[in-house]
C-alpha atoms as an extended CHARMM CRD file, in Angstrom:
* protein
*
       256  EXT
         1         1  UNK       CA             51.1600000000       75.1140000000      176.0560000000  PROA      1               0.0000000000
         2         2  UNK       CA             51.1690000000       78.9410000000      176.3020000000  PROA      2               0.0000000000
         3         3  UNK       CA             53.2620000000       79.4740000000      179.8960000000  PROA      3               0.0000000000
         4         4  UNK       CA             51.4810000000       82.5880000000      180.8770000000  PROA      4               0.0000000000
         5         5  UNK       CA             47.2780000000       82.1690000000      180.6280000000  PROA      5               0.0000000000
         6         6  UNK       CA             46.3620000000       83.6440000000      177.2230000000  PROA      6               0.0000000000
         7         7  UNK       CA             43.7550000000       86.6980000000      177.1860000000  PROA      7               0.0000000000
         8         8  UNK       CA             41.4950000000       85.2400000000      174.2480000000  PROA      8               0.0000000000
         9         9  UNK       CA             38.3820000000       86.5960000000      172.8580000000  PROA      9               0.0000000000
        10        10  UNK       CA             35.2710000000       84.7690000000      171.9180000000  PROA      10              0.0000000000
        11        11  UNK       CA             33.8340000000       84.9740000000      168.8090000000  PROA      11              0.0000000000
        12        12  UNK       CA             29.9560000000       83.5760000000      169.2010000000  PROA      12              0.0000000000
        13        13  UNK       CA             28.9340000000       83.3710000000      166.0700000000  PROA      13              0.0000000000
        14        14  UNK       CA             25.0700000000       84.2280000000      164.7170000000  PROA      14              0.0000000000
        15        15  UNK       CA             24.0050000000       80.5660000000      165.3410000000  PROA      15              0.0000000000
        16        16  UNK       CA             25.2370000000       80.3760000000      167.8930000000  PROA      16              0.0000000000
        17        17  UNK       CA             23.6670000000       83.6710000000      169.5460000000  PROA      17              0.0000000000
        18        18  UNK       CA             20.5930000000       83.0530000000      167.9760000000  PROA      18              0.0000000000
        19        19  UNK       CA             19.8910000000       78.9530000000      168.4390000000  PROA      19              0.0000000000
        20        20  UNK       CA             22.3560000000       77.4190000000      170.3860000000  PROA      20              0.0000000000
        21        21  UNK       CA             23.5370000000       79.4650000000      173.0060000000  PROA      21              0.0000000000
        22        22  UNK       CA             24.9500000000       76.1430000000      174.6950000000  PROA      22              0.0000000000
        23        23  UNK       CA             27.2350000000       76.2000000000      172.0570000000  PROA      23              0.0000000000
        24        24  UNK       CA             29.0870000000       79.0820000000      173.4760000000  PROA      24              0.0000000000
        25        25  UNK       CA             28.7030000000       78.2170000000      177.4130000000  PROA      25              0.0000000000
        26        26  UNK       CA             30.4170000000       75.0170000000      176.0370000000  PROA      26              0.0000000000
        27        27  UNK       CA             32.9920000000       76.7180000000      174.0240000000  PROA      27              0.0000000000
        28        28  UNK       CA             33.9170000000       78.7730000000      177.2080000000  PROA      28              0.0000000000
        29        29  UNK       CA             33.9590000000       75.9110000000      179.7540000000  PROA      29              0.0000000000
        30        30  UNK       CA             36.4430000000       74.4880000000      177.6090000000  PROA      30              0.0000000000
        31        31  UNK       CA             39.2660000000       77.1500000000      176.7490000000  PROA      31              0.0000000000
        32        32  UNK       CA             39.1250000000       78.3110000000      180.5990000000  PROA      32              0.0000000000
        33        33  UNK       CA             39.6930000000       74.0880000000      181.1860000000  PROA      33              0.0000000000
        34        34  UNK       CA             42.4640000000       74.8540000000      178.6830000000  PROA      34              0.0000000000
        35        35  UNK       CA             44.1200000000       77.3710000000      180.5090000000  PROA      35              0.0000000000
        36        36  UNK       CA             42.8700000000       80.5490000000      178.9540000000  PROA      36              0.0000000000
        37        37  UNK       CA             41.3620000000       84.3460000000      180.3960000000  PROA      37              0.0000000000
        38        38  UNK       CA             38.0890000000       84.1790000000      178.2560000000  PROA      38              0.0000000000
        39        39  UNK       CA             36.2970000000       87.5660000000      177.4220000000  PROA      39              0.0000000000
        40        40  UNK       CA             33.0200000000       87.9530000000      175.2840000000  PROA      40              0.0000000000
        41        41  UNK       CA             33.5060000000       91.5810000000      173.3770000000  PROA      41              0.0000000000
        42        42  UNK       CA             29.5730000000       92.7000000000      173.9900000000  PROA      42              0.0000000000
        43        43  UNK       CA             29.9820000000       94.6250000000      170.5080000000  PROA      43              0.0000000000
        44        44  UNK       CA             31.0570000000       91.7590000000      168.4030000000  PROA      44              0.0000000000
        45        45  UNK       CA             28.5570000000       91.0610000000      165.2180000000  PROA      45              0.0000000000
        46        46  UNK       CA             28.2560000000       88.8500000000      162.2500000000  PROA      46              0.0000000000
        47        47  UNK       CA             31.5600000000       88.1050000000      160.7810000000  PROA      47              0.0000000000
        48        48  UNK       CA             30.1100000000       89.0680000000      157.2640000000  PROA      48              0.0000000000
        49        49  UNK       CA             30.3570000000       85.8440000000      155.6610000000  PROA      49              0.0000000000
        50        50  UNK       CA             26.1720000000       86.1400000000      154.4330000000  PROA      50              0.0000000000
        51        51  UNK       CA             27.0210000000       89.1090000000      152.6800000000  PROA      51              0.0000000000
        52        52  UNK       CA             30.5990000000       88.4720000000      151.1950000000  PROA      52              0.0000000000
        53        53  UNK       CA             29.3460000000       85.2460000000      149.9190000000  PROA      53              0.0000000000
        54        54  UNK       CA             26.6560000000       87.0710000000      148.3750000000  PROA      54              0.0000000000
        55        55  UNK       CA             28.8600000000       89.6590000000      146.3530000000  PROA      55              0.0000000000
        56        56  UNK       CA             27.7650000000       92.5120000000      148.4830000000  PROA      56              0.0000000000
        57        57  UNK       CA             31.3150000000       93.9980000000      149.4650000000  PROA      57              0.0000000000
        58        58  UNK       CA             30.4110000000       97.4090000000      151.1110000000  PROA      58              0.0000000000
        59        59  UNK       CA             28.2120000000       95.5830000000      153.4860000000  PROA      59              0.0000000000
        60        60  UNK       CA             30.7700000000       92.6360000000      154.1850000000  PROA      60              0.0000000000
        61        61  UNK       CA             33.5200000000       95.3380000000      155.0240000000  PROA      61              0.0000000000
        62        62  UNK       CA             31.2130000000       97.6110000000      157.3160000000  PROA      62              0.0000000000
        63        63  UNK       CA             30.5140000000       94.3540000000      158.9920000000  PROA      63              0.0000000000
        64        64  UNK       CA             34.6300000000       92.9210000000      158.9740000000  PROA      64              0.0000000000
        65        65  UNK       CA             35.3050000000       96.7410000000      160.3530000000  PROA      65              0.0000000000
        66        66  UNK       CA             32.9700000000       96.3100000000      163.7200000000  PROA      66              0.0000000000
        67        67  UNK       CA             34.8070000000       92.8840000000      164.2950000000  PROA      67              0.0000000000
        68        68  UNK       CA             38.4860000000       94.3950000000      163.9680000000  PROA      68              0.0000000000
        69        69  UNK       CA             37.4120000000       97.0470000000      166.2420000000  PROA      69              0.0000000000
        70        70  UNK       CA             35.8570000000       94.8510000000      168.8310000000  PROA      70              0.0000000000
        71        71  UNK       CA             38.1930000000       91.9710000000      168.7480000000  PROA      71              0.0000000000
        72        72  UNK       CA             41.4690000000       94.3800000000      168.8320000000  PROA      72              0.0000000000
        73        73  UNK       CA             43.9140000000       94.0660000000      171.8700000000  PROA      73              0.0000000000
        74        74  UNK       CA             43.5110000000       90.1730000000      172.4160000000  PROA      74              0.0000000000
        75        75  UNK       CA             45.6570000000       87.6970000000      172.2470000000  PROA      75              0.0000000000
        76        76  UNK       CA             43.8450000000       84.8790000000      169.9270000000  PROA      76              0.0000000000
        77        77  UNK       CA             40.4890000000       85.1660000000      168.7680000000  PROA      77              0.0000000000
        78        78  UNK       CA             38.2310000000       81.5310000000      168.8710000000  PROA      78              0.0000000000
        79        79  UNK       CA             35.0510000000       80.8810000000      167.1430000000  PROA      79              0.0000000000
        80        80  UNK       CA             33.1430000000       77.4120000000      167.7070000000  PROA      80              0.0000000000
        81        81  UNK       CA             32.6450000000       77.7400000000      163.9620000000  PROA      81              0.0000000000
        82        82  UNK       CA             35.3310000000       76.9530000000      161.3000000000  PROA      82              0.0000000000
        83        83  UNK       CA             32.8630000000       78.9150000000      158.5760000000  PROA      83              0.0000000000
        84        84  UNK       CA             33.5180000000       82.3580000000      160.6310000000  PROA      84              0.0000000000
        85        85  UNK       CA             36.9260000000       81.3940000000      161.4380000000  PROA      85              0.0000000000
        86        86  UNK       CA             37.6470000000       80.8910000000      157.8740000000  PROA      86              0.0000000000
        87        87  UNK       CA             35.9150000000       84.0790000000      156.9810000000  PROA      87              0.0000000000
        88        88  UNK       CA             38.1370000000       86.0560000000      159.5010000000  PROA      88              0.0000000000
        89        89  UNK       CA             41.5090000000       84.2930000000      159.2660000000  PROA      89              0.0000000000
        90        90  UNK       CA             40.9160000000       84.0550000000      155.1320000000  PROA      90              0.0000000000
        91        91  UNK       CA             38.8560000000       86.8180000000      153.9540000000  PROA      91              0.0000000000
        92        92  UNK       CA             39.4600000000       89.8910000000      156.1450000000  PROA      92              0.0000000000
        93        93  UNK       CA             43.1380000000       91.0920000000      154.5720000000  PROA      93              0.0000000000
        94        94  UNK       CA             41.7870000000       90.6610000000      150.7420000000  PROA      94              0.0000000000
        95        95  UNK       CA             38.5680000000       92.7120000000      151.9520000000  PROA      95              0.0000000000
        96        96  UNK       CA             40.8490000000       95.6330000000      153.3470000000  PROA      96              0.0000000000
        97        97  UNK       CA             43.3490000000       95.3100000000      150.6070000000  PROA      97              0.0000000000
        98        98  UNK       CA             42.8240000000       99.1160000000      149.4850000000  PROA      98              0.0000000000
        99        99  UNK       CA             41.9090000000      100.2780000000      152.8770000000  PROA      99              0.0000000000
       100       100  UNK       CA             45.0540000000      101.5200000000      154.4590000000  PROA      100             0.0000000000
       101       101  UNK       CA             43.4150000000      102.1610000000      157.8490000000  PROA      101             0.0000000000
       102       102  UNK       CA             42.6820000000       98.6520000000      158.3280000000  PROA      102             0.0000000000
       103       103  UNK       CA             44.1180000000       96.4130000000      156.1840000000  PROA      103             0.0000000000
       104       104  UNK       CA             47.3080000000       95.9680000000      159.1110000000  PROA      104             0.0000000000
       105       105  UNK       CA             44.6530000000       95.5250000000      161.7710000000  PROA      105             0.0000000000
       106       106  UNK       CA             43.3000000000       92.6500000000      159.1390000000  PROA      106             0.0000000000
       107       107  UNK       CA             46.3250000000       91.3370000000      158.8360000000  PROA      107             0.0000000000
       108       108  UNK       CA             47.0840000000       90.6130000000      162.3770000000  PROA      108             0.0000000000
       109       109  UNK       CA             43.5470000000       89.8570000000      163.4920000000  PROA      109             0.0000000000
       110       110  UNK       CA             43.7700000000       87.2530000000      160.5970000000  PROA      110             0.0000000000
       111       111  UNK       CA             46.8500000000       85.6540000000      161.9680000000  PROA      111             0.0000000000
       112       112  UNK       CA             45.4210000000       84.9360000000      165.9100000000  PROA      112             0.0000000000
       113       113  UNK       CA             42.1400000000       84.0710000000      164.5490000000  PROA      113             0.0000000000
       114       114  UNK       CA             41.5430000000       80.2490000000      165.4450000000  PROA      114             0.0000000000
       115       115  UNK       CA             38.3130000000       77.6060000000      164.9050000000  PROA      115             0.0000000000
       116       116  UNK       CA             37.7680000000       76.1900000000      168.5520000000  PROA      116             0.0000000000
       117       117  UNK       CA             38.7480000000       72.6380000000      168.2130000000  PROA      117             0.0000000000
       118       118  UNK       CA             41.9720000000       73.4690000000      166.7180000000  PROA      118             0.0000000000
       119       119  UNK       CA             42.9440000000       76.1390000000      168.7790000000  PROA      119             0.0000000000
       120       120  UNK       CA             42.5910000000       73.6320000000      171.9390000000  PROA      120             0.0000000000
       121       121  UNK       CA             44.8230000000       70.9630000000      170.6920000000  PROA      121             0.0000000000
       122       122  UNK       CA             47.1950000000       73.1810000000      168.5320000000  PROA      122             0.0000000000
       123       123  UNK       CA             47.7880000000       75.7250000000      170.4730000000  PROA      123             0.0000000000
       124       124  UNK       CA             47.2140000000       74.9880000000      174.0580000000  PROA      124             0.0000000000
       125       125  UNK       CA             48.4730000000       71.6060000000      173.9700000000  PROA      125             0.0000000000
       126       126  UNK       CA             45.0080000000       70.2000000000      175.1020000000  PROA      126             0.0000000000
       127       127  UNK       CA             45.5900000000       66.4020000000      174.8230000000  PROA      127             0.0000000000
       128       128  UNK       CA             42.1430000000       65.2770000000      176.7630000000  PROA      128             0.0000000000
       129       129  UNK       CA             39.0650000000       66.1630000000      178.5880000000  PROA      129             0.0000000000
       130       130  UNK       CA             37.5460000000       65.3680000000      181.7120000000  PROA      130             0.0000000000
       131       131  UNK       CA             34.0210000000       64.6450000000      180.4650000000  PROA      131             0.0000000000
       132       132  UNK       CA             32.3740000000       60.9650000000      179.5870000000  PROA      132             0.0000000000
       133       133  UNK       CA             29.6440000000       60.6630000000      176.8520000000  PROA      133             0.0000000000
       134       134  UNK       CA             27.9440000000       57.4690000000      176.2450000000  PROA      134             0.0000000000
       135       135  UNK       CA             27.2120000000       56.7170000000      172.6310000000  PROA      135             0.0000000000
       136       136  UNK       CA             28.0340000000       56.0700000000      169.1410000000  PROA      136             0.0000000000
       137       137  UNK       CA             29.4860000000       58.8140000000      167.6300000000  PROA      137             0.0000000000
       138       138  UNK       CA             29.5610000000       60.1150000000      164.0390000000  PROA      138             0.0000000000
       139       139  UNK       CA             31.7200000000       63.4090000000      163.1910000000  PROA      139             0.0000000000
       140       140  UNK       CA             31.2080000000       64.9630000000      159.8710000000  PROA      140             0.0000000000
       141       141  UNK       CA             33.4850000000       67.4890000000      158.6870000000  PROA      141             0.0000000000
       142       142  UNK       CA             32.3950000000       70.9220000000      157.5280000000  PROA      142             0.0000000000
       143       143  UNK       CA             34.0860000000       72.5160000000      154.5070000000  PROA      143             0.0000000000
       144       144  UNK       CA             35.3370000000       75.7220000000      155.5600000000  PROA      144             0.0000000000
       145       145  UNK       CA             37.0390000000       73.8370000000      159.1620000000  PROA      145             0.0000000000
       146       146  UNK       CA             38.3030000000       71.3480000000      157.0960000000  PROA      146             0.0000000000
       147       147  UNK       CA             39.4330000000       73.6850000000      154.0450000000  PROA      147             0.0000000000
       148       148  UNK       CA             40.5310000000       76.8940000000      155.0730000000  PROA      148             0.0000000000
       149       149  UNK       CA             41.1640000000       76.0540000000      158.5330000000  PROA      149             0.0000000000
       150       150  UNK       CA             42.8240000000       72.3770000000      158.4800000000  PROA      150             0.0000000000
       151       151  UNK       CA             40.5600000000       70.3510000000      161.0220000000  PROA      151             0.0000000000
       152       152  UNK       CA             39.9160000000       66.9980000000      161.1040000000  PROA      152             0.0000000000
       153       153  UNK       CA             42.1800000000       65.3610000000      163.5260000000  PROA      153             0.0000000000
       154       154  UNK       CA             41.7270000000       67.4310000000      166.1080000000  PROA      154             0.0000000000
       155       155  UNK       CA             38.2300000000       66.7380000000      167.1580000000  PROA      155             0.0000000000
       156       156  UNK       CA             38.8920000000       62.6510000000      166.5020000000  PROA      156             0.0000000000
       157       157  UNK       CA             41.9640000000       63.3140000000      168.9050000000  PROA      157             0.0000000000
       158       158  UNK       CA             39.7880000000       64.2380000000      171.8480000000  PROA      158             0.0000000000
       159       159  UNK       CA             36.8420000000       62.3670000000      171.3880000000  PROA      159             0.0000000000
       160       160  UNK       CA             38.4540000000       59.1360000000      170.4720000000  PROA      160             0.0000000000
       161       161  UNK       CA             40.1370000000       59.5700000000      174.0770000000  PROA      161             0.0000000000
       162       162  UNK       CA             36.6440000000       60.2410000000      176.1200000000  PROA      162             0.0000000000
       163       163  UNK       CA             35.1320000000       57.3570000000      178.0370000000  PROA      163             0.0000000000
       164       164  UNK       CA             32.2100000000       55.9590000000      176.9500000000  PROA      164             0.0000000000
       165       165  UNK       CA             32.3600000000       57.3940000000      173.5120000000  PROA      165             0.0000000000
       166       166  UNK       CA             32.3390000000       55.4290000000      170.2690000000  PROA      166             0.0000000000
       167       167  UNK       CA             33.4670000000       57.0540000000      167.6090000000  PROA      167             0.0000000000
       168       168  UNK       CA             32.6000000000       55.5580000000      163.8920000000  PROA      168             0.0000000000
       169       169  UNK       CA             33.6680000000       57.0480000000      160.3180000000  PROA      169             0.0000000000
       170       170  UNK       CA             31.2550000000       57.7350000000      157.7290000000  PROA      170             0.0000000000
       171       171  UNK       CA             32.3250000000       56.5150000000      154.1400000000  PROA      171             0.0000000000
       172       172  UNK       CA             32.8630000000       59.5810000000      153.1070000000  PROA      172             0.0000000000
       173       173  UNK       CA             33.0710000000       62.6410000000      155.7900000000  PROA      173             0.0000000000
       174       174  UNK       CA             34.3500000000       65.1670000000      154.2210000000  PROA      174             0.0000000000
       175       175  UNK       CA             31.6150000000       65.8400000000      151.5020000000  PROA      175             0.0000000000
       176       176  UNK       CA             29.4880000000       68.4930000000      151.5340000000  PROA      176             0.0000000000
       177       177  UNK       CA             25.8020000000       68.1700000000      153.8260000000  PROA      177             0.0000000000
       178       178  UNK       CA             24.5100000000       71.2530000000      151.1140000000  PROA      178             0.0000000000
       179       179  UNK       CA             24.4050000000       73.5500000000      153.4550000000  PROA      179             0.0000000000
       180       180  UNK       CA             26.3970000000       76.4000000000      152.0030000000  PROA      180             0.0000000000
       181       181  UNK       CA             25.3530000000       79.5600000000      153.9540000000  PROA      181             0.0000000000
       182       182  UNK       CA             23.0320000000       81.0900000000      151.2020000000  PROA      182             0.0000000000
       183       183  UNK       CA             24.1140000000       78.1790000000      149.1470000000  PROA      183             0.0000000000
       184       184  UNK       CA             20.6250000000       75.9590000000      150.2380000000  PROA      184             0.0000000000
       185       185  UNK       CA             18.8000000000       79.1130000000      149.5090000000  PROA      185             0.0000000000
       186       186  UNK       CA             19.7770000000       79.7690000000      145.7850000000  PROA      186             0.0000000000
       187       187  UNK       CA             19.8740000000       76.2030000000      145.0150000000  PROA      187             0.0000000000
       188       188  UNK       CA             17.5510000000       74.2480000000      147.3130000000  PROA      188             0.0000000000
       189       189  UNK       CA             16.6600000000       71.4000000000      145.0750000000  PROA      189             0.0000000000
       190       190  UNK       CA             21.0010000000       70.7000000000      144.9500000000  PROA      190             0.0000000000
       191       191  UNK       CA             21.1890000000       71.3620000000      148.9490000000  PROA      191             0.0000000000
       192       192  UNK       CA             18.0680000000       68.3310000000      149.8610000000  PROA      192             0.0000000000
       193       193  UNK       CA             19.9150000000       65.9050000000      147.6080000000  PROA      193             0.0000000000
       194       194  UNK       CA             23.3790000000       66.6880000000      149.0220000000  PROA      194             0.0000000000
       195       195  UNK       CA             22.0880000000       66.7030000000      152.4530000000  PROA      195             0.0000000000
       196       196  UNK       CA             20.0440000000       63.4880000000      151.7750000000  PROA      196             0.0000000000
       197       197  UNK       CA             23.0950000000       61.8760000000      150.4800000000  PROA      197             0.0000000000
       198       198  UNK       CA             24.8570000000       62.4540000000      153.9290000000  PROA      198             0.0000000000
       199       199  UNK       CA             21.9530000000       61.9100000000      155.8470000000  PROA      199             0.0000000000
       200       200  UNK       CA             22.0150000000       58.0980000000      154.3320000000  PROA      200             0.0000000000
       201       201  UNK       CA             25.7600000000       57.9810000000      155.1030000000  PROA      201             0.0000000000
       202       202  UNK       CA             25.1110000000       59.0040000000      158.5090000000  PROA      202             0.0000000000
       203       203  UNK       CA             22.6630000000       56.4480000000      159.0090000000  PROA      203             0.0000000000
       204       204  UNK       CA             24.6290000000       53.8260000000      157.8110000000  PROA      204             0.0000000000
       205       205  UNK       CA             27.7450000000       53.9740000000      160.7450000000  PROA      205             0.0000000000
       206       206  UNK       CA             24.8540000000       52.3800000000      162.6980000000  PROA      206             0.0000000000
       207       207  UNK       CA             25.7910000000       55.9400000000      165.3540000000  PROA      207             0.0000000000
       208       208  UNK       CA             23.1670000000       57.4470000000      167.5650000000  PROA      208             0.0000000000
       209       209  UNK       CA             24.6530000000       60.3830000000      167.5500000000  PROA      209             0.0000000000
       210       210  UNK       CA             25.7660000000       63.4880000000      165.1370000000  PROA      210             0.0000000000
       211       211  UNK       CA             28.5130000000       65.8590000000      165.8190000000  PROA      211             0.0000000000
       212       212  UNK       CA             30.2050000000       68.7290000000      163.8250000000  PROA      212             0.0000000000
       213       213  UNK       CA             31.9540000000       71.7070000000      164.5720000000  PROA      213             0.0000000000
       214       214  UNK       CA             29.6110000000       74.3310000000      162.7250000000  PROA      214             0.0000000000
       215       215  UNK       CA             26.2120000000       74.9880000000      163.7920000000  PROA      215             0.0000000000
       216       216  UNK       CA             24.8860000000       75.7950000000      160.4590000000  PROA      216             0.0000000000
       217       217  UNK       CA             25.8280000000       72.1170000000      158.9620000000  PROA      217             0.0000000000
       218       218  UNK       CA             24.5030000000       71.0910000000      162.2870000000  PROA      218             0.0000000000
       219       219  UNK       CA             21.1790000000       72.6500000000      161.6240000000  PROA      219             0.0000000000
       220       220  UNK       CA             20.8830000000       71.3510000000      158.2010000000  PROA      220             0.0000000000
       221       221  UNK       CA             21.4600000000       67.4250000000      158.8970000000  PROA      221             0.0000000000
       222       222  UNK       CA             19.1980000000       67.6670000000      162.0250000000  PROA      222             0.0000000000
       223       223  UNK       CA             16.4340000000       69.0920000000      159.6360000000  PROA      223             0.0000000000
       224       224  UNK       CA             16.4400000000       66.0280000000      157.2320000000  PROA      224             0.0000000000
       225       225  UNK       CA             17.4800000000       63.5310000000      160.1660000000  PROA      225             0.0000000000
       226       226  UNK       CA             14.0890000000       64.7930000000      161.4320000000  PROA      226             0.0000000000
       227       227  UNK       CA             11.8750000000       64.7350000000      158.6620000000  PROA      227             0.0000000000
       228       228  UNK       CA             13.4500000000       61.4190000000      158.1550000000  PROA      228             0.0000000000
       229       229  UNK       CA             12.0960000000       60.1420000000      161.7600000000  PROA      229             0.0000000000
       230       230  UNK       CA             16.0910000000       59.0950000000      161.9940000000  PROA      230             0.0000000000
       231       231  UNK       CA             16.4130000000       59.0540000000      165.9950000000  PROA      231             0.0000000000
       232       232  UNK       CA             20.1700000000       60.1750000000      166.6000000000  PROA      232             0.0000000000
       233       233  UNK       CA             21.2310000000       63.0060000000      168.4160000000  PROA      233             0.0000000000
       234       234  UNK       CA             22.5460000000       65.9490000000      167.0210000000  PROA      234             0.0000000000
       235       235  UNK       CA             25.1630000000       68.0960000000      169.1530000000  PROA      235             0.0000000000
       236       236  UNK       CA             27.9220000000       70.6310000000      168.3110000000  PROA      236             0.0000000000
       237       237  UNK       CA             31.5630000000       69.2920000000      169.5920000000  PROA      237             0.0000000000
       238       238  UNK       CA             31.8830000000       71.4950000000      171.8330000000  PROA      238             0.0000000000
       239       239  UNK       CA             29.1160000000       70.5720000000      173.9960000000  PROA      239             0.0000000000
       240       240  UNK       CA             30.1340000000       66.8850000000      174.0670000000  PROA      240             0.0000000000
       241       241  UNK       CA             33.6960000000       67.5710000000      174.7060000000  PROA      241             0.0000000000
       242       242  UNK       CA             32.7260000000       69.7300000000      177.2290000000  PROA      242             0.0000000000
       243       243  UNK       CA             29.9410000000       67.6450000000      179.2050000000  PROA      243             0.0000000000
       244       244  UNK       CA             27.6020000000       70.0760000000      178.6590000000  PROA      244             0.0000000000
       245       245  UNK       CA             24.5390000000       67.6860000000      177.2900000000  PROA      245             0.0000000000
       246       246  UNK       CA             21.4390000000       68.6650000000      179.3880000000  PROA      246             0.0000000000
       247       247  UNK       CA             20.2800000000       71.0060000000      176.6680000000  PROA      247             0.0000000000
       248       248  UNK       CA             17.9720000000       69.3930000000      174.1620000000  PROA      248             0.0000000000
       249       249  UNK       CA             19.4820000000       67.5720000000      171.2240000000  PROA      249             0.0000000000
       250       250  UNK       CA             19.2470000000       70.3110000000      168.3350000000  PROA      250             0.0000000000
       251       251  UNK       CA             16.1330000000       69.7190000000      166.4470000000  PROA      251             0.0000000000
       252       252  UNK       CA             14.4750000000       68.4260000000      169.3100000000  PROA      252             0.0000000000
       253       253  UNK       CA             12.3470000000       70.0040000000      171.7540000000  PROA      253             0.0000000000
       254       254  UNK       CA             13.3840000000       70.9380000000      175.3290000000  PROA      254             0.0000000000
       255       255  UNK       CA             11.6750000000       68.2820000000      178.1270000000  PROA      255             0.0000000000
       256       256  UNK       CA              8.8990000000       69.5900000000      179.6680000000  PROA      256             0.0000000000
C-alpha cells in the first residue's frame, strides 16, 4: 500500500451518472476506506467508447481530449467500470497516435488509469472490507474487465472474505451476457439469445443475487432476469462491497 494517501480521480461513468448514481457513492466510500484523497473532476464526460466502437473517430477523440484535460494532474484515475477503463487505459494512445499535442498526455493517463476492483486490491493492498451481505452470490465477469483489464480474482478475493456472503460460480462466467455497448443494438436478435443463455446459467447456481463490475452488463441481465419473473437481486460490486444496499435492486422499483 501507497505510504503517502494517493490523490485519485473518479471516473463516473455515463451509467453510472445517469442510472445508478449509488454506484459512484459506493465507489467513493470504498477508495477513501482504502486510503485514498478522492476528487470528482465536475468536467469529466463520456469516455468515448459509443462512438469509437461505432467507427466515428473525430467524435471519439473530441470526447478522449475533454477526459485528458479533466483527469490531468492526478495520481490514478478509477472507474467502477472495466468497459471505460479499458477504453482509457487501451484505446486513448492509438487514438492520439498522430496528434503530437496529446498523444504523451495519452500515454500517461493510459498508464494510471485503473477499473475499481482492481485498483483496490492491486494497488492499495486492500485485502478486506468491513461490510456483511447476506445472500447467495453470483459474479459474472464482463469482457472488457476481464480482457483488457485482467479482473477476475479480485472481486472473488473480497467477497469470498465478507460475512454472510455466499459466493457460487456459474458454469461458465466469463461468456458474454450480449450486451456489447451498441453491440445489442445492431444485432438484437444475437444479444436476447446470448443474454438468455446467461440468464439460464445464472439461474442455475441456485444465487439470489447478481453482481458485476459494469453497469451496462448489469442493466442487460436485470432486463431479461425481469421479464423472466427470476427474483434475484441485481447490484454492482461496488455497492455490496461497500454496504451500501438501501438503494433499490437495479431493475426494481424504489419502496414507497
Amino acid at each position: 500500500m501507497p505510504q503517502t494517501k494517493p490523490r485519485v480521480a473518479l471516473f463516473v461513468t455515463c451509467l453510472v451518472d445517469l442510472y445508478r448514481p449509488s454506484v459512484g457513492f459506493a465507489a467513493i466510500r470504498l477508495l477513501e476506506q482504502a486510503g485514498c484523497l478522492v476528487e470528482v473532476p465536475p468536467t469529466q464526460t463520456c469516455c468515448g467508447q459509443p462512438a469509437y466502437n461505432s467507427g466515428d473517430r473525430a467524435t471519439a477523440r473530441d470526447l478522449a481530449r475533454a477526459v485528458v484535460d479533466a483527469f490531468a494532474g492526478y495520481d490514478y484515475v478509477v472507474a467502477p467500470s472495466g468497459s471505460c477503463a479499458g477504453m482509457i487505459a487501451h484505446h486513448y494512445p492509438g487514438l492520439f497516435a498522430d496528434d503530437p499535442t496529446y498523444r504523451g498526455r495519452a500515454e500517461a493517463l493510459a498508464a494510471r488509469t485503473h477499473e475499481l476492483v482492481s485498483f483496490l486490491t492491486d494497488v492499495m493492498g486492500m485485502e478486506s472490507v468491513a461490510a456483511r451481505y447476506e445472500g447467495i452470490v453470483a459474479y459474472h465477469d464482463s469482457c472488457s474487465g476481464l480482457r483488457e483489464m485482467g479482473v477476475r480474482e479480485q472481486p472473488r478475493r473480497l467477497l469470498a472474505g465478507m460475512r454472510g456472503l455466499t459466493l457460487r460460480e456459474l458454469s461458465e462466467p466469463e461468456v458474454c451476457c450480449g450486451f456489447g455497448g451498441t453491440f445489442c443494438v445492431k444485432y438484437p436478435d444475437i444479444s436476447t439469445r446470448m443474454v438468455a443463455d446467461k440468464v439460464r446459467d445464472i439461474r442455475a447456481t441456485g444465487a439470489d443475487t447478481l453482481l458485476a463490475g459494469d453497469l451496462g452488463c448489469l442493466l442487460n441481465m436485470a432486463g431479461r432476469l425481469r421479464r423472466e419473473g427470476a427474483p434475484l437481486r441485481v447490484r454492482h460490486v461496488a455497492e455490496v462491497l461497500a454496504g451500501m444496499t438501501e438503494t433499490a435492486p437495479i431493475g426494481e422499483a424504489p419502496p414507497r
